[in-house]
C-alpha positions in Angstrom: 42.3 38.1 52.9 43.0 34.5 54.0 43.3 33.7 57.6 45.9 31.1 57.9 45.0 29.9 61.1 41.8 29.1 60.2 42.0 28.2 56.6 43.5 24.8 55.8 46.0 23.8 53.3 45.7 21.1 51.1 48.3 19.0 50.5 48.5 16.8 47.3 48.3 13.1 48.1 51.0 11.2 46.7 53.0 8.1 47.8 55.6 10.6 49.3 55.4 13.0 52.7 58.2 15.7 53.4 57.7 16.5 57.6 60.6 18.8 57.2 57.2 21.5 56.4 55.5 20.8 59.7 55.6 21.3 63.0 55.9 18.9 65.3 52.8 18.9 67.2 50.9 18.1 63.9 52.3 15.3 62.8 50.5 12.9 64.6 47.1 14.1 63.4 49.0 14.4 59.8 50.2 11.3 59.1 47.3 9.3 60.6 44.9 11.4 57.9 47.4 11.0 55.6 47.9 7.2 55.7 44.0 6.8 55.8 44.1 9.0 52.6 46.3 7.1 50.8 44.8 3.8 51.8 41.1 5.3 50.1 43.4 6.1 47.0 45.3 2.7 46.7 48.2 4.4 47.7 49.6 1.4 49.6 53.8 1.6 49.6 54.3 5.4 50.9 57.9 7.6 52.0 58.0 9.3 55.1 60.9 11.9 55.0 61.7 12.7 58.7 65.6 13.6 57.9 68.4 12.7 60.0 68.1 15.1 63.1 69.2 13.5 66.1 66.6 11.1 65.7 63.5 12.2 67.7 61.0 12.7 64.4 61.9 9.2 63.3 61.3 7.6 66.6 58.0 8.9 67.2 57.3 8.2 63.4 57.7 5.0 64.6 55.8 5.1 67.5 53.1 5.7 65.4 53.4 3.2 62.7 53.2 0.6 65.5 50.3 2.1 67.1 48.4 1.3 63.4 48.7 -2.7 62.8 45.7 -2.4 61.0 46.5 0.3 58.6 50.3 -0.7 58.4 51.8 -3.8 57.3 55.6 -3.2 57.6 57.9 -0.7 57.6 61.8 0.4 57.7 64.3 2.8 56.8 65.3 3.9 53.2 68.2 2.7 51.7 70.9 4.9 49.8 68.9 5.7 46.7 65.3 6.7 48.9 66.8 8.7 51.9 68.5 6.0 54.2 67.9 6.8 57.7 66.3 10.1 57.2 63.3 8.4 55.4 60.9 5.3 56.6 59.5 2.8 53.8 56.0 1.8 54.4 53.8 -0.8 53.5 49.8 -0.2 54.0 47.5 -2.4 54.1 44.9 -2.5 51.1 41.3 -2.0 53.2 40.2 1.4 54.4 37.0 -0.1 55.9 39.0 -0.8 59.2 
């Protein structure tokens, strides 16, 4: 029987990240581990999806992507064919060893 308070989930890492499927006390932690993951893959252009809302997921989305100039060379919203403001475009930088 699977405990699934102790038992992680993994997650395949793809250039793409839903946070509809999260709470939001983990998404800090998650997209920091996520964006180091992709950077060890080569994974460098990635899709937040942080829907509409009234706005509060995206901000502190934000937040975070300007707390990480090292690991994140630009970003901004989608446009009308990848989610427009209920997605963030990101570029990464290409060196993990940060």
């Amino acid at each position: 029987m699977r405990d699934s308070k102790e038992d992680p989930i993994e997650y395949p890492i793809t250039s793409e990240i839903d946070l509809h499927t999260f709470r939001p006390n983990e998404v800090s932690s998650l997209l920091r581990e996520y964006i180091r993951e992709c950077r060890e893959r080569g994974i460098l252009e990635i899709r937040i999806v942080h829907g509409k809302g009234t706005g509060t997921l995206r901000e502190g989305v934000h937040r975070l992507l300007d707390e990480m100039p090292k690991e994140v060379n630009s970003y901004r919203l989608g446009d009308e064919t990848s989610g427009g403001w209920g997605a963030t475009l990101v570029m990464l930088s290409g060196s993990s060893s940060d």
